[in-house]
C-alpha positions as semicolon CSV with decimal commas, in nm:
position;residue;x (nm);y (nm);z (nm)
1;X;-0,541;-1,022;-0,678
2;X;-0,443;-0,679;-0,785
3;X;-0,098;-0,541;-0,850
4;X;-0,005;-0,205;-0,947
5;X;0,312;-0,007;-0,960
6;X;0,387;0,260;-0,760
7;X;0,512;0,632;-0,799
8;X;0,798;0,522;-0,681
9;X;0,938;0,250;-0,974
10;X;1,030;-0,062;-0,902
11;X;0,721;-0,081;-0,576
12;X;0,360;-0,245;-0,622
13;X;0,093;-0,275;-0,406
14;X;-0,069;-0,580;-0,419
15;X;-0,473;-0,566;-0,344
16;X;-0,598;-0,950;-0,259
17;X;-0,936;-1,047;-0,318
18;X;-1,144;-1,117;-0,023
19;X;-1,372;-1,400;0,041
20;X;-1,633;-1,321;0,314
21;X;-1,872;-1,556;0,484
22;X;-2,068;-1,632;0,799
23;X;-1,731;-1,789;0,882
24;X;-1,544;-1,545;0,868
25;X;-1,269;-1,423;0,611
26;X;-1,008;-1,578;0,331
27;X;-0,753;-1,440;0,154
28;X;-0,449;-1,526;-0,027
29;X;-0,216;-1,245;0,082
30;X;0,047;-1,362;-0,103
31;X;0,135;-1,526;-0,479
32;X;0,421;-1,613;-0,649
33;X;0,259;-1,600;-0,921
34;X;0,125;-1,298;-0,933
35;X;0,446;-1,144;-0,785
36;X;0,699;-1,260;-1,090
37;X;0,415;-1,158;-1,324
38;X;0,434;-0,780;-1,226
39;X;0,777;-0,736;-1,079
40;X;0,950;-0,949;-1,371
41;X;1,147;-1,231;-1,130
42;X;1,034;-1,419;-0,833
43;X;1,101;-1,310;-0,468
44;X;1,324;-1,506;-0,324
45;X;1,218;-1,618;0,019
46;X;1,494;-1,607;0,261
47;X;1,353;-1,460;0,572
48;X;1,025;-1,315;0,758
49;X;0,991;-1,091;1,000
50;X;0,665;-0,956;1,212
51;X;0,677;-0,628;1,439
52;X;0,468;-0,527;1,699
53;X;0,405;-0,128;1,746
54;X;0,271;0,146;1,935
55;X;0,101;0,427;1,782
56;X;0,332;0,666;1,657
57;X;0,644;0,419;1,609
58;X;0,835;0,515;1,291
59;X;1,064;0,206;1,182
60;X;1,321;0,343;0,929
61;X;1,421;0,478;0,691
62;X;1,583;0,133;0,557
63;X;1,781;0,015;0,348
64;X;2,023;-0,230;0,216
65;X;2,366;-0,283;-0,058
66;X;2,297;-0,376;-0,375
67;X;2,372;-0,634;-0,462
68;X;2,246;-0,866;-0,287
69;X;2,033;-0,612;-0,136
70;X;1,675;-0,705;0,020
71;X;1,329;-0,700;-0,166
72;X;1,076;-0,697;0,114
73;X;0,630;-0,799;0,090
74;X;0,487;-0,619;0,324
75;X;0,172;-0,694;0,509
76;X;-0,039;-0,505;0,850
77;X;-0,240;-0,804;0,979
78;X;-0,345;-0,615;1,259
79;X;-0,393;-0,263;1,306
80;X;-0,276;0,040;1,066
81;X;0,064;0,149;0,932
82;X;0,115;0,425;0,733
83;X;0,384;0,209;0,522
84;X;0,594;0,444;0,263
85;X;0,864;0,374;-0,014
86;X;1,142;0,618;-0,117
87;X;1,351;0,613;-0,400
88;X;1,761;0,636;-0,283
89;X;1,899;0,450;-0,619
90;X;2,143;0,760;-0,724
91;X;2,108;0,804;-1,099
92;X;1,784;0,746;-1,090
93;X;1,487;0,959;-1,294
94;X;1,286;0,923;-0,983
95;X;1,558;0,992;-0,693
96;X;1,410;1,102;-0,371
97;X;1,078;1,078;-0,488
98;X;0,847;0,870;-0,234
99;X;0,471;0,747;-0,203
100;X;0,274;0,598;0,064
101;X;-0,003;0,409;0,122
102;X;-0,206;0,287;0,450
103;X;-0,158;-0,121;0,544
104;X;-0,466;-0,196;0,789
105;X;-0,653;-0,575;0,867
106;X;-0,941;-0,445;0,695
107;X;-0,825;-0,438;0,303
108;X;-0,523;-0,638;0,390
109;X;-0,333;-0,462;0,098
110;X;0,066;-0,563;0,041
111;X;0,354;-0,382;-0,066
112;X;0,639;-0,482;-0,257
113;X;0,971;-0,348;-0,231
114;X;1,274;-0,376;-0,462
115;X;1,609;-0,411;-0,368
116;X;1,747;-0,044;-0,324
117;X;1,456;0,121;-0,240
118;X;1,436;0,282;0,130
119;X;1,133;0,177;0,324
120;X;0,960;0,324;0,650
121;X;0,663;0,283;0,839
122;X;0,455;0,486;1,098
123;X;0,195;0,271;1,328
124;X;-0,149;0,445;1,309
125;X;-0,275;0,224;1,635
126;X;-0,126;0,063;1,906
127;X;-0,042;-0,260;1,854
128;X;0,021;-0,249;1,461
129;X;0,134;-0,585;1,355
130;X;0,347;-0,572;1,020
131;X;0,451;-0,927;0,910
132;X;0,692;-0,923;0,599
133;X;0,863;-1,165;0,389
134;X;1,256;-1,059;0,237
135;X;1,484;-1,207;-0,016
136;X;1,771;-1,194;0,172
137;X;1,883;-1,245;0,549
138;X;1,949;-0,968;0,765
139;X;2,294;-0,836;0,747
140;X;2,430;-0,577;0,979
141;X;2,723;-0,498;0,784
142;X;2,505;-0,436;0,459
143;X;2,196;-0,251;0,609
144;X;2,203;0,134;0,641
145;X;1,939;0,411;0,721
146;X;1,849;0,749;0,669
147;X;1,702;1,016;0,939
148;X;1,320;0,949;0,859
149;X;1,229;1,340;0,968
150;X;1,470;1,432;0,766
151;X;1,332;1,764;0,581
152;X;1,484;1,691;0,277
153;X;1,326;1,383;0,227
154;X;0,976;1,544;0,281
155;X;0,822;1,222;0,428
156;X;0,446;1,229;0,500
157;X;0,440;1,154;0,867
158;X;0,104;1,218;1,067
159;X;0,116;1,563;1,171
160;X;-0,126;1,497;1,509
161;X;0,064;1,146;1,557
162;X;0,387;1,213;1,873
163;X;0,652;0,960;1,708
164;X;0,876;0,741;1,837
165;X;1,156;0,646;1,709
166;X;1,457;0,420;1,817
167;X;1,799;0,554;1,878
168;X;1,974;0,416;1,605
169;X;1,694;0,553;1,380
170;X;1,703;0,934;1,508
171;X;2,076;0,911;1,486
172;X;2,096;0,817;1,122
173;X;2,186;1,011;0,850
174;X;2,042;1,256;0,658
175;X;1,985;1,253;0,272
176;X;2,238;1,481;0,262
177;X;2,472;1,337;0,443
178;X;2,436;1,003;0,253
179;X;2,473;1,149;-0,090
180;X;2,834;1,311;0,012
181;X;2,972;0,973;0,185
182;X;2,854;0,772;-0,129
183;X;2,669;0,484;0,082
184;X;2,325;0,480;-0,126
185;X;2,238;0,230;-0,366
186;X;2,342;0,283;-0,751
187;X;2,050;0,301;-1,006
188;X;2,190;0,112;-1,301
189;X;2,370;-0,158;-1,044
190;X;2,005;-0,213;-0,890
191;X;1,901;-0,214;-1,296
192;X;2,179;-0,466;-1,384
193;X;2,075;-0,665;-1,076
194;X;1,692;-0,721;-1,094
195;X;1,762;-0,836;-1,445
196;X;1,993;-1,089;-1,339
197;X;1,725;-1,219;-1,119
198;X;1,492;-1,250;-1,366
199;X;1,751;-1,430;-1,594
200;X;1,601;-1,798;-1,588
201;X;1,808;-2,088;-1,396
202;X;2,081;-1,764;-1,345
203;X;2,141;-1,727;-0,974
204;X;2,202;-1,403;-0,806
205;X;2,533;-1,245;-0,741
């Protein structure tokens, strides 16, 4: 297993190694080991979640407060996703700056997502399945979202894909818009919490 940061900080993909046979295929798509090694604390494992989407679905832009905020491993176990991170801590060297990288059930690649970061997806084909695991449960109150077409945010979407997005996505925000009414995450408060996490036997506020 492979892990790498991404140009976004505080986001690795995770490349598994694949054991083929005339049975058919292994893999260990996820481990904890290999996680805390690169990110610097465990995940906590508090919930998982698997989506089912046509081609052209955008899901996001996402988001959570930190803390507790919600780290997120993301898999595509069947079809493609065009899966992308953005950065939205304010006061950080790398605000607004976002990569992206293709999740299909051929290299069965991962991402990890820190606390604080905004995350997104596109399905490539119909019937994209994206299973993930999160650190925290889902909480309406704390989750937020930005306008993923949002021009200021430059995201790269599939020019020849028609998307679709949900009502409560196209309504949200822009970057803009965010910034003013102070509801994105705080760089050094994401900072001061993922070392608090990786504080031994410390639990997380």
């Amino acid at each position: 297993m492979k892990v790498n940061e991404m140009a976004v900080s505080d986001a690795y993909i995770v490349r598994p190694r694949q054991f083929l046979d005339d049975r058919g295929l292994f893999l260990e798509w996820y481990r904890h080991d290999a996680v805390t090694e690169a990110v610097g604390h465990p995940l906590r494992l508090a919930q998982a979640n698997h989506s089912v989407s046509r081609r052209g679905c955008v899901r996001g832009l996402h988001y959570a407060d930190v803390p507790p905020g919600q780290a997120k491993y993301v898999t595509c176990v069947r079809g493609a996703v065009l899966d992308v991170v953005v950065d939205l801590r304010v006061g950080s060297p790398g605000f607004g700056q976002s990569d992206s990288i293709r999740l299909d059930d051929r290299e069965h690649a991962a991402v990890y997502i820190a606390e604080g970061l905004g995350h997104a997806f596109v399905a490539l084909t119909d019937d994209a399945t994206v299973i993930y695991l999160c650190s925290s449960v889902y909480d309406p109150a704390a989750e937020h979202g930005l306008n993923p077409l949002d021009p200021d945010l430059g995201l790269p979407w599939p020019g020849d894909l028609p998307l679709l997005l949900s009502d409560k996505d196209a309504a949200a925000p822009s970057l803009a818009a965010a910034i003013a009414a102070g509801r994105l995450p705080d760089y050094r408060q994401c900072r001061a919490y993922y070392a608090n996490l990786s504080t031994p036997g410390r639990p997380a506020e």
